[in-house]
Short mmCIF file of the C-alpha atoms (twelve columns), coordinates in Angstrom:
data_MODEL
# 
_entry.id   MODEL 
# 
loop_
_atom_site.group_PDB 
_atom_site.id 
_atom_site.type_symbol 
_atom_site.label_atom_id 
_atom_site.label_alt_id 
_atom_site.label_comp_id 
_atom_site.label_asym_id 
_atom_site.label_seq_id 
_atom_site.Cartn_x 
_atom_site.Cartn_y 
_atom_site.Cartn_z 
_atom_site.pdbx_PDB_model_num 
ATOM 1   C CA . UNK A 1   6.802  -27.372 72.127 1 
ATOM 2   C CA . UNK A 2   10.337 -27.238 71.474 1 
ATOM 3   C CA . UNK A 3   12.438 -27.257 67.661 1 
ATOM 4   C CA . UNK A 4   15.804 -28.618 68.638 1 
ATOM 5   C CA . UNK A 5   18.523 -27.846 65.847 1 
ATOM 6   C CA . UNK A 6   21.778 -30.013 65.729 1 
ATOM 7   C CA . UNK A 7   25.081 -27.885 65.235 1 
ATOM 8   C CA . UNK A 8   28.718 -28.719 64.182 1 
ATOM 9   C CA . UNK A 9   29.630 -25.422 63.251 1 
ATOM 10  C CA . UNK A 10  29.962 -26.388 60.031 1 
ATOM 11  C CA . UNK A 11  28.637 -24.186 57.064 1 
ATOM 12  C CA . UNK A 12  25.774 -26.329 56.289 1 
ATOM 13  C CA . UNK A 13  24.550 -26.193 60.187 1 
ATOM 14  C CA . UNK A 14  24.916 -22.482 60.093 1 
ATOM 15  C CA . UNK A 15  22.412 -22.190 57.264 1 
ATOM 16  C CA . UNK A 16  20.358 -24.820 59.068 1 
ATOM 17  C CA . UNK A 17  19.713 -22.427 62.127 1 
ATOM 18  C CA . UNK A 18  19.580 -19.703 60.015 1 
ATOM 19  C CA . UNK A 19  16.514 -21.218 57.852 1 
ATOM 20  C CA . UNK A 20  14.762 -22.515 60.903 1 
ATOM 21  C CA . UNK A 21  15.046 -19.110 62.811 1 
ATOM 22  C CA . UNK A 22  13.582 -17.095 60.182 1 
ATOM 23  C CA . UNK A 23  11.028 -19.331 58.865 1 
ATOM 24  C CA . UNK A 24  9.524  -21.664 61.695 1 
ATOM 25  C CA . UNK A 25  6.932  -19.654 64.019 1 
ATOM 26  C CA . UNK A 26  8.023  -18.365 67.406 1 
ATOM 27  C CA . UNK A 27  8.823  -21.834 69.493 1 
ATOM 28  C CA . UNK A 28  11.886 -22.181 72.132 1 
ATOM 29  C CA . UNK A 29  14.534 -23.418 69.883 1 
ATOM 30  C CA . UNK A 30  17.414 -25.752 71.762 1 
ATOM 31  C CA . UNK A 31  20.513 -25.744 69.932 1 
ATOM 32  C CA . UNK A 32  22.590 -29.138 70.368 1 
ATOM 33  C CA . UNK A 33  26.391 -29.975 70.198 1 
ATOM 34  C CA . UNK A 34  27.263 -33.191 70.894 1 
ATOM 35  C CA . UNK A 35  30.697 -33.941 72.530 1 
ATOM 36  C CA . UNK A 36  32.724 -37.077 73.471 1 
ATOM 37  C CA . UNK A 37  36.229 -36.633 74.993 1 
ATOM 38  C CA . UNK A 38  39.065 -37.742 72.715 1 
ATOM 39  C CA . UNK A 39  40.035 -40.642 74.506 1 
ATOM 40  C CA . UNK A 40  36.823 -42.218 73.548 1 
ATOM 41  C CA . UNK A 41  37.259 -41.034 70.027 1 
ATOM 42  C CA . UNK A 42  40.134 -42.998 69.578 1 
ATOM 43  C CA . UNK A 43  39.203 -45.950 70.697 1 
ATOM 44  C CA . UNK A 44  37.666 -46.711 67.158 1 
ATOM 45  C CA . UNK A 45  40.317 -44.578 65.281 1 
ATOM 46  C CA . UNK A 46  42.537 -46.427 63.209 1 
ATOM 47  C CA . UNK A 47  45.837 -45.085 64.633 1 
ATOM 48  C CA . UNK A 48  44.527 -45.045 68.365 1 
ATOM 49  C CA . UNK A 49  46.725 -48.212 68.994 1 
ATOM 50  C CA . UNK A 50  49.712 -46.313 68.552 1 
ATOM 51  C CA . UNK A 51  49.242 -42.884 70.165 1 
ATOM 52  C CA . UNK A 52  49.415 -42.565 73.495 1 
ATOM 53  C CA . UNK A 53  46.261 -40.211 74.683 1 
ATOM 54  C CA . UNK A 54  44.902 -39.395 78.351 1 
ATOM 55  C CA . UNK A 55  41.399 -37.771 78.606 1 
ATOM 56  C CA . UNK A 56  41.870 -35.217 81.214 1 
ATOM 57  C CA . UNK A 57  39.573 -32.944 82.958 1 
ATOM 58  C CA . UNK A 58  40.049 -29.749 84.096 1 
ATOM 59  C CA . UNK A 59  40.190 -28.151 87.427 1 
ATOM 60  C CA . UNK A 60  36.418 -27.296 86.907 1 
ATOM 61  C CA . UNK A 61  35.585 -31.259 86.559 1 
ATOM 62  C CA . UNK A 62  35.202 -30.737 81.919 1 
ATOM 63  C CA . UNK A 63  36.699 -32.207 79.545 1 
ATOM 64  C CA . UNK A 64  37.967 -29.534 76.790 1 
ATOM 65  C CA . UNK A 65  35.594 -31.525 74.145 1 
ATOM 66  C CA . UNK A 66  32.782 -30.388 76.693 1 
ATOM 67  C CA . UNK A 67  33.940 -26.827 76.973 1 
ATOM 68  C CA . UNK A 68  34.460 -26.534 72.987 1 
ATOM 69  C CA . UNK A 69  31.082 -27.848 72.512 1 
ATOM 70  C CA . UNK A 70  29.523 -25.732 74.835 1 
ATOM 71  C CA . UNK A 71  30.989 -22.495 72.872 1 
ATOM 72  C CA . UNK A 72  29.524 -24.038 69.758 1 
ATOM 73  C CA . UNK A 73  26.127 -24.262 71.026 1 
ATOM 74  C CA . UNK A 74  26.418 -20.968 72.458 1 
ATOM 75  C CA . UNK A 75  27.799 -19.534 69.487 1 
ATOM 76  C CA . UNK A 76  24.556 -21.391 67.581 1 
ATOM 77  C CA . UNK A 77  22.592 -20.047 69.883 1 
ATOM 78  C CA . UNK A 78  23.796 -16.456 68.859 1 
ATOM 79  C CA . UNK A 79  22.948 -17.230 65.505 1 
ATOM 80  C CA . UNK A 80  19.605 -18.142 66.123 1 
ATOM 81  C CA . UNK A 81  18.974 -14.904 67.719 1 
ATOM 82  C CA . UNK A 82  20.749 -13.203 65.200 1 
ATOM 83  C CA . UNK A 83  17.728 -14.891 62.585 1 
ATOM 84  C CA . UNK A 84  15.266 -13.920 64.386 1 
ATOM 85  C CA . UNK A 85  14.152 -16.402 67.265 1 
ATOM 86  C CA . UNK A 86  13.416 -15.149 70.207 1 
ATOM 87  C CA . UNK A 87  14.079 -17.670 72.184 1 
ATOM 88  C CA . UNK A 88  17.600 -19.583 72.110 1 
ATOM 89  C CA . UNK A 89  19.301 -21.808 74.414 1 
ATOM 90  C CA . UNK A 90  22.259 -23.714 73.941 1 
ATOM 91  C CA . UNK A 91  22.838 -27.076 75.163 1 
ATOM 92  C CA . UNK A 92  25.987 -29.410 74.624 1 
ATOM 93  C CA . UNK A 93  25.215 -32.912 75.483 1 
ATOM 94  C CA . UNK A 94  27.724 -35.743 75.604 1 
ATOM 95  C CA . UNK A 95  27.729 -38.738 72.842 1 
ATOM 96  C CA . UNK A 96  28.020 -41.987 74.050 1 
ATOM 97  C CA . UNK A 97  28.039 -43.392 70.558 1 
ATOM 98  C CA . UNK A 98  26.526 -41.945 67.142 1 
ATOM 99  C CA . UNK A 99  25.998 -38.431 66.798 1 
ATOM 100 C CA . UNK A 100 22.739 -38.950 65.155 1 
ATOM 101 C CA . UNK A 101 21.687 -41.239 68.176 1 
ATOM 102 C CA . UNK A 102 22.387 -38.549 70.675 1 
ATOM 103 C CA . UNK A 103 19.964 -36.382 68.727 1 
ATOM 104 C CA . UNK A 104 17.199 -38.476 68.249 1 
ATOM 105 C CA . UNK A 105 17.641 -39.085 72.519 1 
ATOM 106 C CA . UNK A 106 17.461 -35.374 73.331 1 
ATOM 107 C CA . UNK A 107 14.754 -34.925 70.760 1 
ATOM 108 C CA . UNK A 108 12.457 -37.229 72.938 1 
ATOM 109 C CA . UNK A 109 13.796 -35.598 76.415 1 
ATOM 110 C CA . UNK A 110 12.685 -32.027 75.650 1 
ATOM 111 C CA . UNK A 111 9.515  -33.503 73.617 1 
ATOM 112 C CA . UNK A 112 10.774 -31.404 70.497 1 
ATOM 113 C CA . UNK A 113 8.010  -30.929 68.036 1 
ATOM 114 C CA . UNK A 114 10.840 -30.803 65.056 1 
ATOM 115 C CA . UNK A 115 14.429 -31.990 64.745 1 
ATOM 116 C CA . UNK A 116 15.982 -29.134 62.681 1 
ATOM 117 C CA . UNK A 117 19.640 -30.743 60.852 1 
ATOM 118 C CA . UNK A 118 22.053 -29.262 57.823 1 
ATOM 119 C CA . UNK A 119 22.649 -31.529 55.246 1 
ATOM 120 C CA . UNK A 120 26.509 -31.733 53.597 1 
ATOM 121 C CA . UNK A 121 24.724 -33.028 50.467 1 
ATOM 122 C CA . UNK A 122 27.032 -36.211 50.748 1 
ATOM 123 C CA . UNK A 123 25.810 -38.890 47.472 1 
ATOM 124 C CA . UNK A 124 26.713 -41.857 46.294 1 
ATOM 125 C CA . UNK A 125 29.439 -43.701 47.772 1 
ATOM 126 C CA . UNK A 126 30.694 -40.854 49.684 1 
ATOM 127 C CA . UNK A 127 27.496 -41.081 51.817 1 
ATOM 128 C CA . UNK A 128 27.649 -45.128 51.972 1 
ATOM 129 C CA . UNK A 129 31.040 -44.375 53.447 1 
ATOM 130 C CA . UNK A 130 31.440 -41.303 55.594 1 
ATOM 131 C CA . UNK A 131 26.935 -41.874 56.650 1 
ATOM 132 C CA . UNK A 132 24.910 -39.592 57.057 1 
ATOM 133 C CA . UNK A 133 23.686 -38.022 60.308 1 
ATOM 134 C CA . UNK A 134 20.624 -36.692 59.048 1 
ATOM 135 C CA . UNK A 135 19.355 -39.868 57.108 1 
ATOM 136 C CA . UNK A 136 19.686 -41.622 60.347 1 
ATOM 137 C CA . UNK A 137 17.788 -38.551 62.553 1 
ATOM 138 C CA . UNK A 138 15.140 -38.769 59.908 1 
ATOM 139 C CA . UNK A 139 14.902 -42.245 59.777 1 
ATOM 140 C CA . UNK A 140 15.122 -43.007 64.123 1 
ATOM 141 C CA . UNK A 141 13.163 -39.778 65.353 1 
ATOM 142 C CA . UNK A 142 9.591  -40.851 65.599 1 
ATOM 143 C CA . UNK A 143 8.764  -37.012 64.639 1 
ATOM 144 C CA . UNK A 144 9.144  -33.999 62.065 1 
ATOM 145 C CA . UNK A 145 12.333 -33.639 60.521 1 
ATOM 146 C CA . UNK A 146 13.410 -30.876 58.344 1 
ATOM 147 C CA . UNK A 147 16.850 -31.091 56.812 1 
ATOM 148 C CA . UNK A 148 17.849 -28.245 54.993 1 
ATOM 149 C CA . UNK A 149 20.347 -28.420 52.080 1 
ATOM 150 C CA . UNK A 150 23.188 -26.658 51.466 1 
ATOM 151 C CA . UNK A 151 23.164 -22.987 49.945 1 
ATOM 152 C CA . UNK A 152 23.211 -23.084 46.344 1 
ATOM 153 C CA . UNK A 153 26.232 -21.843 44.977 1 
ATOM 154 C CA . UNK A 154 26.440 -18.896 41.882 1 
ATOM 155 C CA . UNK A 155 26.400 -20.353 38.757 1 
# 
């Protein structure tokens, strides 16, 4: 079986794969970024209607979302490592709508025995507002979840 561990990059993801790596017994671990060019980004931003934006590719046929996403994973991957897992591979896989949908979709592809996700520790209404990935992974998987919280800080 498979753990597959989303990762932004952000702090709380970090400590996600870090938690996972040193705690969960040997499994392959897949680390996920999820990418959409910015063309497709805008189309739902506010301002998109009045900036002019082209989604290129490059000469090697990738976006620079995909090529950013794929040194996050890798750089996850590292990490992971790092922890203590001994096996790590990155994967960056492109969004064609919620973050937390892409997730849940390459959680069934690789069969992944756990969903491993960080949690920003959003409440209230900023979490009615901004949503929260890993509500919706926990609540559309179909199998184990673990989301780990944020680091507690010094009092």
């Amino acid at each position: 079986m498979t753990v597959l561990i989303a990762f932004d990059g952000s702090d709380d993801s970090k400590t996600a794969i870090e938690y996972a790596a040193r705690h969960l017994k040997p499994e392959p671990i897949v680390i996920l970024s999820v990418w959409e060019p910015l063309l497709a980004q805008l189309t739902w931003a506010p301002l998109a209607a009045g900036v002019p934006v082209t989604a290129e590719q490059g000469d090697d046929g990738k976006f620079e979302e995909e090529k950013q996403a794929e040194a996050l994973a890798s750089k996850g991957a590292e990490l992971a490592r790092a922890a203590g897992a001994a096996e790590a591979t990155p994967r960056a896989e492109r969004g064609g709508g919620p973050v937390w949908a892409a997730i849940v979709d390459v959680a069934e592809e690789v069969n992944a025995s756990l969903v491993v996700t960080g949690s920003r520790g959003l409440a209230g209404a900023r979490s009615m507002i901004l949503g929260s990935v890993s509500t919706r992974v926990l609540h559309h998987a179909g199998r184990p979840v673990l989301v780990v919280p944020p680091p507690k800080e010094n009092d």
